[in-house]
Gaussian input, Z-matrix of N, CA and C with variables (Angstrom, degrees):
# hf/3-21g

backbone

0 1
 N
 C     1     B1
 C     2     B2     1     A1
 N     3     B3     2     A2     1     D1
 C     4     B4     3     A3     2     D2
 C     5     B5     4     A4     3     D3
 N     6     B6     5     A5     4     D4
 C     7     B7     6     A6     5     D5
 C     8     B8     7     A7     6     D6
 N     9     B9     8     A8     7     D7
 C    10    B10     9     A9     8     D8
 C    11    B11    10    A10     9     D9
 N    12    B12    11    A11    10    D10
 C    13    B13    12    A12    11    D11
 C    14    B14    13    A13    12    D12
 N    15    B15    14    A14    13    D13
 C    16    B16    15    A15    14    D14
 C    17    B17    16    A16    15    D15
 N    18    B18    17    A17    16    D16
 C    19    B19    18    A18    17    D17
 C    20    B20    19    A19    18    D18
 N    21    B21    20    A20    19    D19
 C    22    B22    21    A21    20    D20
 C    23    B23    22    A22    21    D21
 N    24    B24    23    A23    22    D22
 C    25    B25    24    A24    23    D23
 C    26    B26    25    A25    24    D24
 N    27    B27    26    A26    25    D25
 C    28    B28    27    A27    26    D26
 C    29    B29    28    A28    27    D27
 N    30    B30    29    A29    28    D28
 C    31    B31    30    A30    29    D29
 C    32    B32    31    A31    30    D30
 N    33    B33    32    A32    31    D31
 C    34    B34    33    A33    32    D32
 C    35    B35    34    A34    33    D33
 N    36    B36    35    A35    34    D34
 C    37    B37    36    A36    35    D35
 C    38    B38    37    A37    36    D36
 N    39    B39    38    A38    37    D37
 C    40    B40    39    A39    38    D38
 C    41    B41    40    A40    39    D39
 N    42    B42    41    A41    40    D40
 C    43    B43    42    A42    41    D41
 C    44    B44    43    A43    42    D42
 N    45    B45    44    A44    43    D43
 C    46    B46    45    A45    44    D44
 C    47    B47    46    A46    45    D45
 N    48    B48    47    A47    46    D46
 C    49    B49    48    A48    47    D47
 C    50    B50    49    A49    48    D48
 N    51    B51    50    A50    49    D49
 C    52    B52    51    A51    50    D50
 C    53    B53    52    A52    51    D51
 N    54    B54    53    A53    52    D52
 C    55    B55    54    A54    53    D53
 C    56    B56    55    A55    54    D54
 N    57    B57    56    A56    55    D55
 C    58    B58    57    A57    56    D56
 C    59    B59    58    A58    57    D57
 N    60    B60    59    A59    58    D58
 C    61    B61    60    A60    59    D59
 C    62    B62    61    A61    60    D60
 N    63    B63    62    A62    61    D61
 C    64    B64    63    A63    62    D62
 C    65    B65    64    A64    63    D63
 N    66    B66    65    A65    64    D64
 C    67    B67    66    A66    65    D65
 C    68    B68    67    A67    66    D66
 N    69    B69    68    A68    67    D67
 C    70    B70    69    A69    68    D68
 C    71    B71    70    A70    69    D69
 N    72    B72    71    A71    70    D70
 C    73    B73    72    A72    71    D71
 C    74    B74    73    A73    72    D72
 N    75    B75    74    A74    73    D73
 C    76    B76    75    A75    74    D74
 C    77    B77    76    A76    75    D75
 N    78    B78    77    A77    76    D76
 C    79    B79    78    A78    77    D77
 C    80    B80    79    A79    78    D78
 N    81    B81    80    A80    79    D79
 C    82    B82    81    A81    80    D80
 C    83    B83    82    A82    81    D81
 N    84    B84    83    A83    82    D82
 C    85    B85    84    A84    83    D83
 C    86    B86    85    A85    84    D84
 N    87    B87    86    A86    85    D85
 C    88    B88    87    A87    86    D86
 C    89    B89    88    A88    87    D87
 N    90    B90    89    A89    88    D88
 C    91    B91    90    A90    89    D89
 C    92    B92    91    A91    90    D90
 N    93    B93    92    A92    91    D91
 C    94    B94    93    A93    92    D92
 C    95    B95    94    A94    93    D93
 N    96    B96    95    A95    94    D94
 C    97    B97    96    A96    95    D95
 C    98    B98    97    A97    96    D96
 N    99    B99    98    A98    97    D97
 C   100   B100    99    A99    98    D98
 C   101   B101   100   A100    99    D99
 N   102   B102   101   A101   100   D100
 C   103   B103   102   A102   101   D101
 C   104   B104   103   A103   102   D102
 N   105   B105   104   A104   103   D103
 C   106   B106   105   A105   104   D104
 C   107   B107   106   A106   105   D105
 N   108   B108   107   A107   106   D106
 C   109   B109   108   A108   107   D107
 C   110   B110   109   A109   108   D108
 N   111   B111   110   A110   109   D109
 C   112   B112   111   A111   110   D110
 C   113   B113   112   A112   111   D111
 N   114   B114   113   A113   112   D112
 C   115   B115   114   A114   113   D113
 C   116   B116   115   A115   114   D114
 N   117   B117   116   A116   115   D115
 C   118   B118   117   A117   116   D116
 C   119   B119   118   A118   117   D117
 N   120   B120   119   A119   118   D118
 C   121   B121   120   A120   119   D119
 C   122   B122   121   A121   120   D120
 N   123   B123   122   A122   121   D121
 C   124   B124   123   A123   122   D122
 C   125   B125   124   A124   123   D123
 N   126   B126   125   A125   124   D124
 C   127   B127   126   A126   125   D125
 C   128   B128   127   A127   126   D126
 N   129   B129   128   A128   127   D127
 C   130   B130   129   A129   128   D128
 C   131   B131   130   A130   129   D129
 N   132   B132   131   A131   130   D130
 C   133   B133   132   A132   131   D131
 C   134   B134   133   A133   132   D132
 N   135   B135   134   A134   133   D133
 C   136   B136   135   A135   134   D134
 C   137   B137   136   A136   135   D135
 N   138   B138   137   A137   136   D136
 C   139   B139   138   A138   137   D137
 C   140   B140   139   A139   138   D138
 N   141   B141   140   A140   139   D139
 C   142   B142   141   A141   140   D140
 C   143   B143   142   A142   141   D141
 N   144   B144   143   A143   142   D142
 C   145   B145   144   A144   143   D143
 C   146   B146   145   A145   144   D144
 N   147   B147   146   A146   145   D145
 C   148   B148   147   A147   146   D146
 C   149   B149   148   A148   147   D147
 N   150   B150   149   A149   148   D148
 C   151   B151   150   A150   149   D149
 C   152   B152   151   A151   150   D150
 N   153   B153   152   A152   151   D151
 C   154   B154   153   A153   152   D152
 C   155   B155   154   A154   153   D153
 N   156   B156   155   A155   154   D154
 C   157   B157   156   A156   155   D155
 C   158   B158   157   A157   156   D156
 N   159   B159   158   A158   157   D157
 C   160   B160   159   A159   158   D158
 C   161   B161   160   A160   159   D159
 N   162   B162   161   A161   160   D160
 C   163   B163   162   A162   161   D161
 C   164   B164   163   A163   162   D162
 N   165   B165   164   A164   163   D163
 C   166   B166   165   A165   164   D164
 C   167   B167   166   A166   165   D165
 N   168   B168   167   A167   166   D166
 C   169   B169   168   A168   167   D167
 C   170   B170   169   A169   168   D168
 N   171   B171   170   A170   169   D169
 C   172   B172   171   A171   170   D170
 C   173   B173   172   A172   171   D171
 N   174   B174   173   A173   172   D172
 C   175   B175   174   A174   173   D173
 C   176   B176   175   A175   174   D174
 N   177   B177   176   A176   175   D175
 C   178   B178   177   A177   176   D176
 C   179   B179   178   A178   177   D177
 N   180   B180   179   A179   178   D178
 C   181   B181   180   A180   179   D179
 C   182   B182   181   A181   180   D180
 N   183   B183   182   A182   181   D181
 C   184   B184   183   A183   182   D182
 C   185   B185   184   A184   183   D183
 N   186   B186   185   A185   184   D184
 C   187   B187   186   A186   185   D185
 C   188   B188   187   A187   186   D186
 N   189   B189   188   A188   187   D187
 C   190   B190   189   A189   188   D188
 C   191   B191   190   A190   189   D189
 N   192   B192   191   A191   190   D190
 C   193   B193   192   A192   191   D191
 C   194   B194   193   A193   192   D192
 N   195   B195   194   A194   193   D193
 C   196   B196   195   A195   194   D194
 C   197   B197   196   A196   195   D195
 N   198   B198   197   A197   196   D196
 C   199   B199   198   A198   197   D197
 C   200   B200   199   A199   198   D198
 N   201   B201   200   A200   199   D199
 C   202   B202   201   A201   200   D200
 C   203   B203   202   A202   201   D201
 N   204   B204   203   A203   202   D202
 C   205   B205   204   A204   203   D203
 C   206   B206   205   A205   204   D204
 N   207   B207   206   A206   205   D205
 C   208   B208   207   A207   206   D206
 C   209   B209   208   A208   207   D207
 N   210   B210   209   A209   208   D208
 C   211   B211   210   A210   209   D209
 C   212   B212   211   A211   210   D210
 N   213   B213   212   A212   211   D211
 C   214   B214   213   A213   212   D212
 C   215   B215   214   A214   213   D213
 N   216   B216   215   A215   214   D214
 C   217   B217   216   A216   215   D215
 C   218   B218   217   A217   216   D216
 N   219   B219   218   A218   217   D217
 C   220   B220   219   A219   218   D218
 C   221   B221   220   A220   219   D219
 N   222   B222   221   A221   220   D220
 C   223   B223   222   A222   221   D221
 C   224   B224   223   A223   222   D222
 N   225   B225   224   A224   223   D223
 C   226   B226   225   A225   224   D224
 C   227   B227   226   A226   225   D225
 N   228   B228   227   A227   226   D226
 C   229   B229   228   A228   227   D227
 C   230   B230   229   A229   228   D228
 N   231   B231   230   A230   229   D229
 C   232   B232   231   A231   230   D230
 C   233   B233   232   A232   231   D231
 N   234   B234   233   A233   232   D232
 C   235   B235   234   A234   233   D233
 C   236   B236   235   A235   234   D234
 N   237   B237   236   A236   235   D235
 C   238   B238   237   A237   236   D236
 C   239   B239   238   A238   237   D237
 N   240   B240   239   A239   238   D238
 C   241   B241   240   A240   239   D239
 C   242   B242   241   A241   240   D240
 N   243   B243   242   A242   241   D241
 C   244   B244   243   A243   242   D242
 C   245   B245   244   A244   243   D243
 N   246   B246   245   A245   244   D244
 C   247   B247   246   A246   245   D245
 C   248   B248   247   A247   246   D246
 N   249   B249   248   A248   247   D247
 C   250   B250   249   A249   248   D248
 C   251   B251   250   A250   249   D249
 N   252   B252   251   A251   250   D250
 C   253   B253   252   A252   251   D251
 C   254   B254   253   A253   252   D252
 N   255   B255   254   A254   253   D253
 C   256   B256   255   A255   254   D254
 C   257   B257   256   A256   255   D255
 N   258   B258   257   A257   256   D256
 C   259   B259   258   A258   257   D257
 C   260   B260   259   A259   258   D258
 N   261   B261   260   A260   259   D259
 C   262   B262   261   A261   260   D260
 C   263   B263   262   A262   261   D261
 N   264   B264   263   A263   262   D262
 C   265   B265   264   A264   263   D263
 C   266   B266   265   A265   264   D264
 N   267   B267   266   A266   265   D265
 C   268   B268   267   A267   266   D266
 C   269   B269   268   A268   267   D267
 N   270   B270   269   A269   268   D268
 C   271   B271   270   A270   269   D269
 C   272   B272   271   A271   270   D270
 N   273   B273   272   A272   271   D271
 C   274   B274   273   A273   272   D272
 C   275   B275   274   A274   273   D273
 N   276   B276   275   A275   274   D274
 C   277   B277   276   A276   275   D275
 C   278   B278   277   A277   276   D276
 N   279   B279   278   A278   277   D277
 C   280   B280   279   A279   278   D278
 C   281   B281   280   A280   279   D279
 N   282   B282   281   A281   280   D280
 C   283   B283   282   A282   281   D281
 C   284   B284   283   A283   282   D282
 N   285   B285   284   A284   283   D283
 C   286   B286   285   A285   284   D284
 C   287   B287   286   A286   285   D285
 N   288   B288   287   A287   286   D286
 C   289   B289   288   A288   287   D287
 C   290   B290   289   A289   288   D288
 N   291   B291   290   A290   289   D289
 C   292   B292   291   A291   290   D290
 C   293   B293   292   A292   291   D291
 N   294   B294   293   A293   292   D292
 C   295   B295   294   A294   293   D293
 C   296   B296   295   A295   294   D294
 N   297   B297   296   A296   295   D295
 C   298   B298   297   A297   296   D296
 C   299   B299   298   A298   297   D297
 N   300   B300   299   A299   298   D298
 C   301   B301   300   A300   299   D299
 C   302   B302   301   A301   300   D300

   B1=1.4551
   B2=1.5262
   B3=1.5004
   B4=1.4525
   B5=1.7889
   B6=1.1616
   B7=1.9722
   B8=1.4568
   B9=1.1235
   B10=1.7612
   B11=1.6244
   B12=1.4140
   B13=1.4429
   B14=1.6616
   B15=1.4270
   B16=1.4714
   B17=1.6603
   B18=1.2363
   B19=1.6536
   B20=1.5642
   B21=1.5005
   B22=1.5102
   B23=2.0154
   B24=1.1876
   B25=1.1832
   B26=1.2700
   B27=1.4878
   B28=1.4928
   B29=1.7029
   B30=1.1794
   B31=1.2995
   B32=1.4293
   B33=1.3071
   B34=1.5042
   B35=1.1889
   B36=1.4410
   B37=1.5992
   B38=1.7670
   B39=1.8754
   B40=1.6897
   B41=1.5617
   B42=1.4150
   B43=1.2050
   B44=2.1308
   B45=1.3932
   B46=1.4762
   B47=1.4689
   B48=1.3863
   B49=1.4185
   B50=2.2353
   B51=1.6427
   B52=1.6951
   B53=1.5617
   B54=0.9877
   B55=1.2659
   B56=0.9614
   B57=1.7891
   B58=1.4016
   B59=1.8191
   B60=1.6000
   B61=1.4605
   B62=1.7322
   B63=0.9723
   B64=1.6066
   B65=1.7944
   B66=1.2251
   B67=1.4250
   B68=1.5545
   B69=1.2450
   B70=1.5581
   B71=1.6892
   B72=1.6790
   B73=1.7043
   B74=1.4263
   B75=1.6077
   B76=1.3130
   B77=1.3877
   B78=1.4307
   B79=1.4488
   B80=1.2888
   B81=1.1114
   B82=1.3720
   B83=1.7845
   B84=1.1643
   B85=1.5875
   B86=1.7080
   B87=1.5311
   B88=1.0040
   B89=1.4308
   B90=1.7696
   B91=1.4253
   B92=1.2845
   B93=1.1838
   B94=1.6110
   B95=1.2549
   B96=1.4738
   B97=1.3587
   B98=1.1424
   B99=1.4473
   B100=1.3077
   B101=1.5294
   B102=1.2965
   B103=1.8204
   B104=1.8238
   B105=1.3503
   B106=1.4533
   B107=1.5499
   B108=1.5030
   B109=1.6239
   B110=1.7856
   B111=1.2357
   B112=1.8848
   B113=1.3400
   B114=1.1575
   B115=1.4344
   B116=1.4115
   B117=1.4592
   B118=1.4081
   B119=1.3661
   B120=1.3116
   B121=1.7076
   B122=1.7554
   B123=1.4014
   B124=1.5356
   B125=1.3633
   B126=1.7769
   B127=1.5812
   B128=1.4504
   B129=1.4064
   B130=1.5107
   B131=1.3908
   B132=1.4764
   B133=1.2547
   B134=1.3694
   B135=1.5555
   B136=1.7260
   B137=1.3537
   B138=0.9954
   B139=1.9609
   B140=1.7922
   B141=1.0660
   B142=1.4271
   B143=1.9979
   B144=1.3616
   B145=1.3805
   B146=1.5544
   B147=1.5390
   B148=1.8675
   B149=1.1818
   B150=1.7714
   B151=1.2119
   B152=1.4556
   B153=1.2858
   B154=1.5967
   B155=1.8698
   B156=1.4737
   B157=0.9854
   B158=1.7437
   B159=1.0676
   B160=1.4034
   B161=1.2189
   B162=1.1538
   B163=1.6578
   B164=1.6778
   B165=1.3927
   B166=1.6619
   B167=1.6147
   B168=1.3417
   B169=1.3524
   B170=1.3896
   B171=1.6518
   B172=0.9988
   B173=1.6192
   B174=1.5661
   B175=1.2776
   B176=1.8954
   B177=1.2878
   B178=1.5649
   B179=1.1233
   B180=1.6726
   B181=1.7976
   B182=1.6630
   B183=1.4959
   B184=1.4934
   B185=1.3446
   B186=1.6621
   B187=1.6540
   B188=1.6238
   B189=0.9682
   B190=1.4612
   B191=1.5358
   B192=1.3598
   B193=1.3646
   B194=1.6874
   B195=1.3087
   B196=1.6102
   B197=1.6306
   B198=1.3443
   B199=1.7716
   B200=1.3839
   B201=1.8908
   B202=1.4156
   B203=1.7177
   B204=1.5619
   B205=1.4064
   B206=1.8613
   B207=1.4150
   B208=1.0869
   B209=1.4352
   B210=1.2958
   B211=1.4631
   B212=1.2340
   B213=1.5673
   B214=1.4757
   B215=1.3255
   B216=1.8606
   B217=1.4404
   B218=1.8641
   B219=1.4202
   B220=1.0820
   B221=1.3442
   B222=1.7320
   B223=1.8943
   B224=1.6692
   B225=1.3238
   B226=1.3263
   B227=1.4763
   B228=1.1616
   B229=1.2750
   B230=1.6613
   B231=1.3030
   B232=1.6267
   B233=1.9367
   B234=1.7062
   B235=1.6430
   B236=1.7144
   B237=1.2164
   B238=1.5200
   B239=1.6124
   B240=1.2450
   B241=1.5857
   B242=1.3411
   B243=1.7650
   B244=1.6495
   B245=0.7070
   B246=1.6362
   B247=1.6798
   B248=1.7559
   B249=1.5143
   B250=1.2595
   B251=1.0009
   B252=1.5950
   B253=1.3180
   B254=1.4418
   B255=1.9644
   B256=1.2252
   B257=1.2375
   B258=1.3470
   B259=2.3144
   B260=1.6325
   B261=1.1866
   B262=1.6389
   B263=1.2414
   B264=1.1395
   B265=1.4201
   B266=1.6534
   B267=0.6822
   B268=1.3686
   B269=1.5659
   B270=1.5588
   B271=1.3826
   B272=1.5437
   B273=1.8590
   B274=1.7958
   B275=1.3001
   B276=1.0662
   B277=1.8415
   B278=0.8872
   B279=2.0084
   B280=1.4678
   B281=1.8588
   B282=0.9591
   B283=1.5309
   B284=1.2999
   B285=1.1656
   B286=1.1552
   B287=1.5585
   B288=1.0058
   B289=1.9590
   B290=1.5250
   B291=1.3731
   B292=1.0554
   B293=1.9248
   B294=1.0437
   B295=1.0989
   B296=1.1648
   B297=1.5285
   B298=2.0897
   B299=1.5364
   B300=1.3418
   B301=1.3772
   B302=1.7134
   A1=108.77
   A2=125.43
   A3=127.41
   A4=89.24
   A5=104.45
   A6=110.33
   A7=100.19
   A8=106.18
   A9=109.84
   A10=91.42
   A11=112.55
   A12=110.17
   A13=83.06
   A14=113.47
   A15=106.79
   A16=125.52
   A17=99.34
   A18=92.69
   A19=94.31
   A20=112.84
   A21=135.23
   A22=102.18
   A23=96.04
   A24=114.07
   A25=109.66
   A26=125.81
   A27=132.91
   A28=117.22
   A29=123.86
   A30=144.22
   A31=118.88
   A32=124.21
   A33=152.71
   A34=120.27
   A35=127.77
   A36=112.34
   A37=115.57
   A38=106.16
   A39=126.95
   A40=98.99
   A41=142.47
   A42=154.37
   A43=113.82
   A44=81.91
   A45=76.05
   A46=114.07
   A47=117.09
   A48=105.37
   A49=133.27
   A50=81.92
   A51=96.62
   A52=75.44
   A53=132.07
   A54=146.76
   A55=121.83
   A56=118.47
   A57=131.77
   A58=95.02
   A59=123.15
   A60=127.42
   A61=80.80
   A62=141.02
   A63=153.36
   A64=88.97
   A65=102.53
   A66=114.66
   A67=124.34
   A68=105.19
   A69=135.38
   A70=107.63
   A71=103.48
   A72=95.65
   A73=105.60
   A74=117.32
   A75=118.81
   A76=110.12
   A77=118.99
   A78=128.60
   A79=107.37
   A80=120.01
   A81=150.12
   A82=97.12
   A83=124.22
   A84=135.23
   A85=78.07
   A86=149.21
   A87=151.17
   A88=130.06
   A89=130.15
   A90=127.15
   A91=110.51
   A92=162.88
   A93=119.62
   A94=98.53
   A95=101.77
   A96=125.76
   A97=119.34
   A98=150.41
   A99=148.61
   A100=96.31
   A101=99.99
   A102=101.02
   A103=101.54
   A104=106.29
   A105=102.87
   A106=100.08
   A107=113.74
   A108=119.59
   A109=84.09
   A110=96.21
   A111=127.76
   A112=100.29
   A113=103.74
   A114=123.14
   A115=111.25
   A116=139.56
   A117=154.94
   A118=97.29
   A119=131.57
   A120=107.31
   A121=88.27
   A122=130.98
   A123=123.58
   A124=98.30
   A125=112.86
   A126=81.81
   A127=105.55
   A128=134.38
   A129=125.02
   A130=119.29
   A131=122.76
   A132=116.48
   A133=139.35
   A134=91.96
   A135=114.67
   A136=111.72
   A137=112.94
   A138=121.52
   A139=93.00
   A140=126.31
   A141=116.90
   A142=105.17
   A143=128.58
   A144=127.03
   A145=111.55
   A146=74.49
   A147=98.22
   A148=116.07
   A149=120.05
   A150=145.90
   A151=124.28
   A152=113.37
   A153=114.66
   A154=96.87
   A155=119.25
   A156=120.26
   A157=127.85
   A158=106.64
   A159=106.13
   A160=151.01
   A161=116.77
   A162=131.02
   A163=96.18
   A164=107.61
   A165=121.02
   A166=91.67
   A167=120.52
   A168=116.85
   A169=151.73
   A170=100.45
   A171=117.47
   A172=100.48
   A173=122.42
   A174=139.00
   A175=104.53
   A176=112.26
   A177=114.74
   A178=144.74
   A179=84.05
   A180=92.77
   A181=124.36
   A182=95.84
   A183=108.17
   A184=120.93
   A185=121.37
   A186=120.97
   A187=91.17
   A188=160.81
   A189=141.95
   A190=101.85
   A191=127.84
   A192=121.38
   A193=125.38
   A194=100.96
   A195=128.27
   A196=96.52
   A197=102.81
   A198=102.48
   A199=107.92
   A200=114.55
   A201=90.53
   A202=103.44
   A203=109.93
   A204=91.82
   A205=108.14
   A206=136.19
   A207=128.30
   A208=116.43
   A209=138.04
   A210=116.86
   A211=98.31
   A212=129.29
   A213=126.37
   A214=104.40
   A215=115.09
   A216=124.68
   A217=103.94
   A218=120.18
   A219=105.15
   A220=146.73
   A221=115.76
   A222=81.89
   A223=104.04
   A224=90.53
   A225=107.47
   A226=130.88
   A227=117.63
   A228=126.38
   A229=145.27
   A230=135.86
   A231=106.33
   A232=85.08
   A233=94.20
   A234=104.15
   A235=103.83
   A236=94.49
   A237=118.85
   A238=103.25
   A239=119.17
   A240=119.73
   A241=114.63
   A242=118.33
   A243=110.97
   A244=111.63
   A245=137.87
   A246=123.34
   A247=104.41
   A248=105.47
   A249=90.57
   A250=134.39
   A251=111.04
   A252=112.96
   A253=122.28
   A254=111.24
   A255=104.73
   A256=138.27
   A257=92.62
   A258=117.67
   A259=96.83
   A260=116.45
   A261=115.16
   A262=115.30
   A263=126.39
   A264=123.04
   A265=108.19
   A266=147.06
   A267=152.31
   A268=94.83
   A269=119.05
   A270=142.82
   A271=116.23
   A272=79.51
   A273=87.39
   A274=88.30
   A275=142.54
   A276=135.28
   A277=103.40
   A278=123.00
   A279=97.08
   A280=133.85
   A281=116.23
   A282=132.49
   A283=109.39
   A284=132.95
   A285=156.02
   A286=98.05
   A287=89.43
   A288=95.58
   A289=102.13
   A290=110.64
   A291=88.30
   A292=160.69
   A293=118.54
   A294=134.19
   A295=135.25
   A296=98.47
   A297=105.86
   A298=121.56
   A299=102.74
   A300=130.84
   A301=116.14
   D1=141.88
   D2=-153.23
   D3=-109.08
   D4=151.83
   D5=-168.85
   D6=-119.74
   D7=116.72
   D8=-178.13
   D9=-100.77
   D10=151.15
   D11=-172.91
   D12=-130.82
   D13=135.35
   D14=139.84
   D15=-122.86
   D16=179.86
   D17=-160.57
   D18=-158.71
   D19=134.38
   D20=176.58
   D21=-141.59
   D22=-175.87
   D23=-176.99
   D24=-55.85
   D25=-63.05
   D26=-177.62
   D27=-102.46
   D28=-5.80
   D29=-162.87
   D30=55.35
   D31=27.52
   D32=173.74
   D33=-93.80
   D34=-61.33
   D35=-178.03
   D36=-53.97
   D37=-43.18
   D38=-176.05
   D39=-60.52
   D40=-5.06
   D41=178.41
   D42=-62.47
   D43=-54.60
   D44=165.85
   D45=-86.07
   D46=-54.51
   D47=169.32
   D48=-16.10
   D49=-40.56
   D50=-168.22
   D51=-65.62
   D52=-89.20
   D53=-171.05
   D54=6.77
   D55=-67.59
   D56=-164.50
   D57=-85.44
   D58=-20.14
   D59=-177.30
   D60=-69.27
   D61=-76.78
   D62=-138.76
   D63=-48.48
   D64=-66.48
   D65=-175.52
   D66=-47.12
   D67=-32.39
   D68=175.88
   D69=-65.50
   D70=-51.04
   D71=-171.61
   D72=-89.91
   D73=-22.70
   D74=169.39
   D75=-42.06
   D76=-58.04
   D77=175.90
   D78=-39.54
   D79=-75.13
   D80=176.04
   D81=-26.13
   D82=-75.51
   D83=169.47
   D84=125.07
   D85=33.24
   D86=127.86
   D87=-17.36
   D88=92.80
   D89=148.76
   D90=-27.31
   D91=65.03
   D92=137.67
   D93=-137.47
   D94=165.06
   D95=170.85
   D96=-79.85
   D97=171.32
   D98=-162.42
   D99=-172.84
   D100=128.95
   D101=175.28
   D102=-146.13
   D103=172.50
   D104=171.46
   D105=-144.79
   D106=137.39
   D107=-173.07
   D108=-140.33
   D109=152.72
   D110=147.37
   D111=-47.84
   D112=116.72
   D113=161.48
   D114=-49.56
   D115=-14.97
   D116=154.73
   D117=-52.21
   D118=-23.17
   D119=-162.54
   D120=-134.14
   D121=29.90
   D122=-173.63
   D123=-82.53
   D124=-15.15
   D125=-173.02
   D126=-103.34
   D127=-4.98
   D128=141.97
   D129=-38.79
   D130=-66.78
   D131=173.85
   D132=-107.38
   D133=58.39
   D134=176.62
   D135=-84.90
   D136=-22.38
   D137=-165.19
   D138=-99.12
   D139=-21.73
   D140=177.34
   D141=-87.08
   D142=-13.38
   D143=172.86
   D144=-104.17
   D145=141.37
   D146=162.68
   D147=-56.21
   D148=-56.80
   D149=-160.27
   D150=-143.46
   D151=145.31
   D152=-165.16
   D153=-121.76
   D154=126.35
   D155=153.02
   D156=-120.39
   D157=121.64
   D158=174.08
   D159=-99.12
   D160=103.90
   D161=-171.86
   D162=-22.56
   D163=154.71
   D164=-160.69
   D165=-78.09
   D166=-54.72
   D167=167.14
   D168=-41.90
   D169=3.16
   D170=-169.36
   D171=-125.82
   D172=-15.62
   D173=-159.39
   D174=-31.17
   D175=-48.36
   D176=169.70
   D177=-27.36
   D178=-33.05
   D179=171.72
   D180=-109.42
   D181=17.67
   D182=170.95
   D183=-53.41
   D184=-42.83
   D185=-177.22
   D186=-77.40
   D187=-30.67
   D188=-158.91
   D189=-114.76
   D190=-0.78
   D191=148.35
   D192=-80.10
   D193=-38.05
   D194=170.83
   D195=-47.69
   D196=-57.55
   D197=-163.57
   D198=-66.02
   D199=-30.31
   D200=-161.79
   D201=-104.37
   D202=1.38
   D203=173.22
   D204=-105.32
   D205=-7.97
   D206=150.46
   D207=-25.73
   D208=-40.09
   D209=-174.66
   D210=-93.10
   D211=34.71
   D212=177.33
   D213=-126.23
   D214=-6.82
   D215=-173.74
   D216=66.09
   D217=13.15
   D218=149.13
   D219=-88.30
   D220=136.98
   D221=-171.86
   D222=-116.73
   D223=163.72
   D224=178.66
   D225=-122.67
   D226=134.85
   D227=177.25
   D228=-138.84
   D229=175.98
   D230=-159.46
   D231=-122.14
   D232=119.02
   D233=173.49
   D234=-46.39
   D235=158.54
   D236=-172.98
   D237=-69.93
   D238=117.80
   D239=171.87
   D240=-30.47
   D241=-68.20
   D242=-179.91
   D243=-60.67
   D244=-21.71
   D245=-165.93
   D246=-86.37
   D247=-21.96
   D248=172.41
   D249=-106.26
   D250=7.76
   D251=170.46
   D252=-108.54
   D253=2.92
   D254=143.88
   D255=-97.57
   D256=6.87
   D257=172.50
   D258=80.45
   D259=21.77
   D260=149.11
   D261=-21.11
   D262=49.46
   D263=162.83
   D264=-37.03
   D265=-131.81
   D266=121.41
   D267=89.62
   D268=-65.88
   D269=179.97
   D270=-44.01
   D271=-55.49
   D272=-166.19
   D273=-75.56
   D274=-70.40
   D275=-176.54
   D276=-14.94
   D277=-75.81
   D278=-176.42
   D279=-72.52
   D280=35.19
   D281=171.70
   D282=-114.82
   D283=-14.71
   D284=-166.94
   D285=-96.47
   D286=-61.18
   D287=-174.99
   D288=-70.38
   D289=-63.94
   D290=169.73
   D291=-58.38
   D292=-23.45
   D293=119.10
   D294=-2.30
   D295=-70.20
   D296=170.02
   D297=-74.77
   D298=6.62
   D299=-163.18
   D300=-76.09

């Protein structure tokens, strides 16, 4: 099963987001898991994800997440502003997938 991680400031706003993604791969008949943590705790649970997406608000810490999970072959990237601020579930999944791709 493939581990989508997301990550914002408090791991609260990406909360509904996981949500409407969950609903999306359910549809889908989609393996993965989907979670959302504080970017304070990504590097505890970096070794448990496939993939790292990051809330737009957090976009800053994209080069020093990039650096430290590259030697894990994970990649990371910062979800699309409209998609996440209209909860594009749907969107971020497929960036998600793709990605692990």
């Amino acid at each position: 099963m493939k581990k989508i991680m997301l990550c914002c400031a408090a791991g609260m706003s990406t909360s509904m987001l996981v949500q409407k993604m969950r609903a999306e791969a359910e549809k889908r008949s989609l393996a993965v898991e989907i979670n959302a943590y504080p970017v304070a705790e990504i590097e505890q649970q970096l070794a448990q994800a496939d993939v790292v997406l990051l809330g737009p608000q957090v976009q800053f810490e994209l080069a020093r997440l990039s650096e430290i999970s590259a030697p894990l072959g994970k990649p990371v990237a910062v979800i699309d502003m409209m998609d996440y601020g209209t909860m594009r579930g749907d969107r971020v999944l497929d960036k998600a997938i793709q990605l692990m791709a």
